[in-house]
C-alpha positions in Angstrom: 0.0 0.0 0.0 2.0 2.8 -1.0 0.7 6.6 -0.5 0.0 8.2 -3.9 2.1 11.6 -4.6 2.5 12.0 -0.8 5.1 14.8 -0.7 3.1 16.7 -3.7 -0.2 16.5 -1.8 1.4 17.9 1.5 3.1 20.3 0.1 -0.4 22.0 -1.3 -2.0 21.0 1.5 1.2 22.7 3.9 0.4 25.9 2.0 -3.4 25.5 1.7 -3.5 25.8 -1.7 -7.7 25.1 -2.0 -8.3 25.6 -5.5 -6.0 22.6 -6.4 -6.6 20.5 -3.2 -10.3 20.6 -4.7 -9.1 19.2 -7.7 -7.7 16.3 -5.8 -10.4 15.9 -4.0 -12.6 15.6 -7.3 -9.7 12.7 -8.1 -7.2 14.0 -10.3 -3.7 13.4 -9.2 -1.6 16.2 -8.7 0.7 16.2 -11.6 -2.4 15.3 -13.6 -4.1 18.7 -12.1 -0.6 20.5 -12.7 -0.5 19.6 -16.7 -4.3 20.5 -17.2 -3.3 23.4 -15.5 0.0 24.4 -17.9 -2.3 23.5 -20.8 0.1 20.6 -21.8 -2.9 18.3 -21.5 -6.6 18.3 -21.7 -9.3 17.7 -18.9 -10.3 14.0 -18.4 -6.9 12.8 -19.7 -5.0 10.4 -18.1 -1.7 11.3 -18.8 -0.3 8.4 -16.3 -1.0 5.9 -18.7 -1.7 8.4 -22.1 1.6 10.0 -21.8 4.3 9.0 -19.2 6.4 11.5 -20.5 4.8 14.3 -19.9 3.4 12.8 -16.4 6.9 12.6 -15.6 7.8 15.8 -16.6 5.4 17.1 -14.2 6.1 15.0 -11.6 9.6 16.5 -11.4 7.9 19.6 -11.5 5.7 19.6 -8.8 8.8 18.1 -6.5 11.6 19.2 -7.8 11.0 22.5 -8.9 8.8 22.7 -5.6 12.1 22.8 -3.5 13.2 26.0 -5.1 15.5 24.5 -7.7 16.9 26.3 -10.3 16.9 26.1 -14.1 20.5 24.3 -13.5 19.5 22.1 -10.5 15.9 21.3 -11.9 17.7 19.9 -15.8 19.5 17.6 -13.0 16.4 16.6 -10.8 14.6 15.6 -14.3 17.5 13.6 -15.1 17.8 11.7 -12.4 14.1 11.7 -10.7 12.2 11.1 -14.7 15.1 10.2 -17.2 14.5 13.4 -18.7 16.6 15.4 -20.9 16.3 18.9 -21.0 17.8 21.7 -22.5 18.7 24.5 -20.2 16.4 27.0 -21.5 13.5 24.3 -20.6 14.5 23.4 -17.4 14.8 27.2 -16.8 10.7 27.5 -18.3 9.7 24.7 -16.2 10.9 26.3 -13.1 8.9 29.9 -14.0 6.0 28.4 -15.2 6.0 26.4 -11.6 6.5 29.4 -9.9 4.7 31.6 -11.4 1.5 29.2 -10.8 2.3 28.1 -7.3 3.0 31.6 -5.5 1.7 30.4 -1.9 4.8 27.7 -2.1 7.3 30.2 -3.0 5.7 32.1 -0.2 6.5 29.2 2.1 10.5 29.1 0.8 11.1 32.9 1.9 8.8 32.6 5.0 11.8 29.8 6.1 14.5 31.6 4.5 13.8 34.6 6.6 13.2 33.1 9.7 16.3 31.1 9.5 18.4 34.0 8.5 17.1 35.7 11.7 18.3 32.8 13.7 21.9 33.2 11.8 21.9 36.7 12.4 21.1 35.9 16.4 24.1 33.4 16.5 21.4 31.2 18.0 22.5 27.8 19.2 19.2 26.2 17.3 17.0 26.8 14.6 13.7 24.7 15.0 11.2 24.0 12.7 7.8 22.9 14.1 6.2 19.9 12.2 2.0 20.0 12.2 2.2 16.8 13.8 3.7 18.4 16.7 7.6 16.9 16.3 10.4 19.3 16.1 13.4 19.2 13.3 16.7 20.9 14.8 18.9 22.8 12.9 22.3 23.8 14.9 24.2 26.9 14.9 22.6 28.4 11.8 25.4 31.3 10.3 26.1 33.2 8.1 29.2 32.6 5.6 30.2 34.5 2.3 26.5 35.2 1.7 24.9 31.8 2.7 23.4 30.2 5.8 24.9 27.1 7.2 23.8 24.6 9.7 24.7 21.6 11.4 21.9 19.1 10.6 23.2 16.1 12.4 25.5 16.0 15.3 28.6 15.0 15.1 28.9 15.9 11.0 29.7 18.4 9.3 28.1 21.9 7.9 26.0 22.3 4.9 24.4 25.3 3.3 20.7 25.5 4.0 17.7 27.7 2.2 14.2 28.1 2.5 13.6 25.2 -0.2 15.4 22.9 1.0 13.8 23.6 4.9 10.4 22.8 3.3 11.8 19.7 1.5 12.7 18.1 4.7 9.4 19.6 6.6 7.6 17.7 3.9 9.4 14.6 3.9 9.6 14.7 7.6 5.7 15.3 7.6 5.2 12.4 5.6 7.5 10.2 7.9 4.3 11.4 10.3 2.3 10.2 8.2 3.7 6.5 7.8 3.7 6.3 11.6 0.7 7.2 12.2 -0.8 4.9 9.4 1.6 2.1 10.8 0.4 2.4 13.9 -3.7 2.1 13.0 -3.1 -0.7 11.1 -1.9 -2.4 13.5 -4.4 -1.6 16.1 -7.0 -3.0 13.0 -4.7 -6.3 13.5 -2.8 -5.8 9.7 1.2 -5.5 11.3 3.4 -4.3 8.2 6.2 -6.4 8.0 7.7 -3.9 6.1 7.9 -0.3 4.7 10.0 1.5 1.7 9.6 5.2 1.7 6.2 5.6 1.7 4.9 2.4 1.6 3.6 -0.2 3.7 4.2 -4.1 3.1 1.9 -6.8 4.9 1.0 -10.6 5.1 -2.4 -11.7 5.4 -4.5 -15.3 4.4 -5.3 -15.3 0.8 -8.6 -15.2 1.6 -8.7 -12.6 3.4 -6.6 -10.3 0.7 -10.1 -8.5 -0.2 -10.8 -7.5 3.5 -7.5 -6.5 4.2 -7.4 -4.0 0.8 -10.6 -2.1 2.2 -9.7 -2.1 5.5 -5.8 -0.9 5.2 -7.5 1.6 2.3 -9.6 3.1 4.8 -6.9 3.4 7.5 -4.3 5.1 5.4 -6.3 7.6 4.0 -8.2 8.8 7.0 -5.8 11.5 7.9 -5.0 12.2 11.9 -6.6 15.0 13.4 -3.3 17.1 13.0 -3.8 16.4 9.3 -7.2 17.4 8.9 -8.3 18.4 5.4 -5.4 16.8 3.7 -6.9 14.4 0.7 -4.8 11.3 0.8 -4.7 7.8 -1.4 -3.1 4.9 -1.7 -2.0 2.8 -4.7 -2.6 -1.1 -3.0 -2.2 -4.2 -4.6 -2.3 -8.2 -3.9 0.5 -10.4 -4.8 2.2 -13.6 -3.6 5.5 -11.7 -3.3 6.7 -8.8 -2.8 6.9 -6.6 -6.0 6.5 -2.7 -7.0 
């Protein structure tokens, strides 16, 4: 059971973008919504299975180019996260067109930039970021050098630069971590342990005949959001198999 454009869905949901959450709601899938949007694609398309290339193109939209990557940066993210190839001047298109139709995230970006910075500028000992779920994510000793802020992220290692993007990538990610846990936790309470997760995905073992129980039940489990999450339109891509397989 594996959670269906998790980080893309929070991220909307983080900045309560409503117009498009009401387009997932209605069912579309967010890089679906995000091409119909562009006018790459028309409305009651399925570009998933119509045309993967342009579902991944805006799949490494919506996340890449949703951490504040750059023309240069996004060509790489495309590469790597869709096997695209892109000339500069499309990767640089891709990331104004997503920025030009997402202000609210971009509004996000400088909200942590500047709060960080102020932190830097205070020679604080921490930086902390407060999760909706209630966790916190440290940042330590945020300061300025030649023009950037750096942090130590994890004890013990060493500095790296840090932004506004990449603070929401990992408020996202660590959100969805959230998420997972919580979902984890419910389906075992239902009696469904996972034996297993990747990512965003959860792995169990149940009698064969009682795979068609086990699909509603985990279903409605995993996309009932917790009540820090409320309003947030989740779903799940779940399958049966005899082994494990993606």
């Amino acid at each position: 059971a594996d959670y269906s454009q998790i980080e893309a869905r929070l991220l909307l949901w983080r900045v309560g973008d409503e117009p498009k959450l009401a387009l997932i709601r209605k069912g579309l899938s967010v890089y679906q919504a995000y091409g119909e949007a562009l006018g790459l694609c028309g409305s009651g398309s399925d570009i998933k299975r119509e045309d993967p290339h342009l579902y991944k193109y805006c799949k490494a939209a919506c996340l890449g180019a949703g951490y504040q990557c750059g023309g240069e940066r996004f060509k790489s993210v495309a590469k790597v996260m869709a096997g695209l190839d892109l000339t500069e001047e499309e990767a640089v298109k891709a990331v104004q067109d997503y920025r030009s139709r997402n202000p609210l995230v971009v509004k996000l970006w400088y909200a942590h930039h500047d709060a960080l910075a102020y932190s830097a500028r205070r020679r604080d000992d921490t930086h902390e970021v407060e999760l909706r779920s209630g966790r916190v994510l440290t940042y330590w000793e945020p300061r300025l050098a030649c023009g950037e802020i750096e942090v130590t992220q994890t004890r013990g290692c060493g500095r790296t630069r840090m932004y506004g993007g990449k603070l929401t990538e990992n408020e996202i990610q660590a959100t969805a971590r959230d998420l997972l846990v919580h979902a984890w936790v419910k389906c075992a309470e239902a009696g469904y342990l996972p034996v297993l997760n990747v990512h965003d995905e959860l792995v169990f073992e149940v009698p064969e005949k009682d795979a068609d129980r086990a699909v509603a039940d985990i279903t409605g489990i995993m996309t009932e959001p917790p009540g820090w999450a409320a309003g947030l339109p989740l779903g799940i891509d779940i399958g049966v198999h005899g082994f494990y397989t993606k």
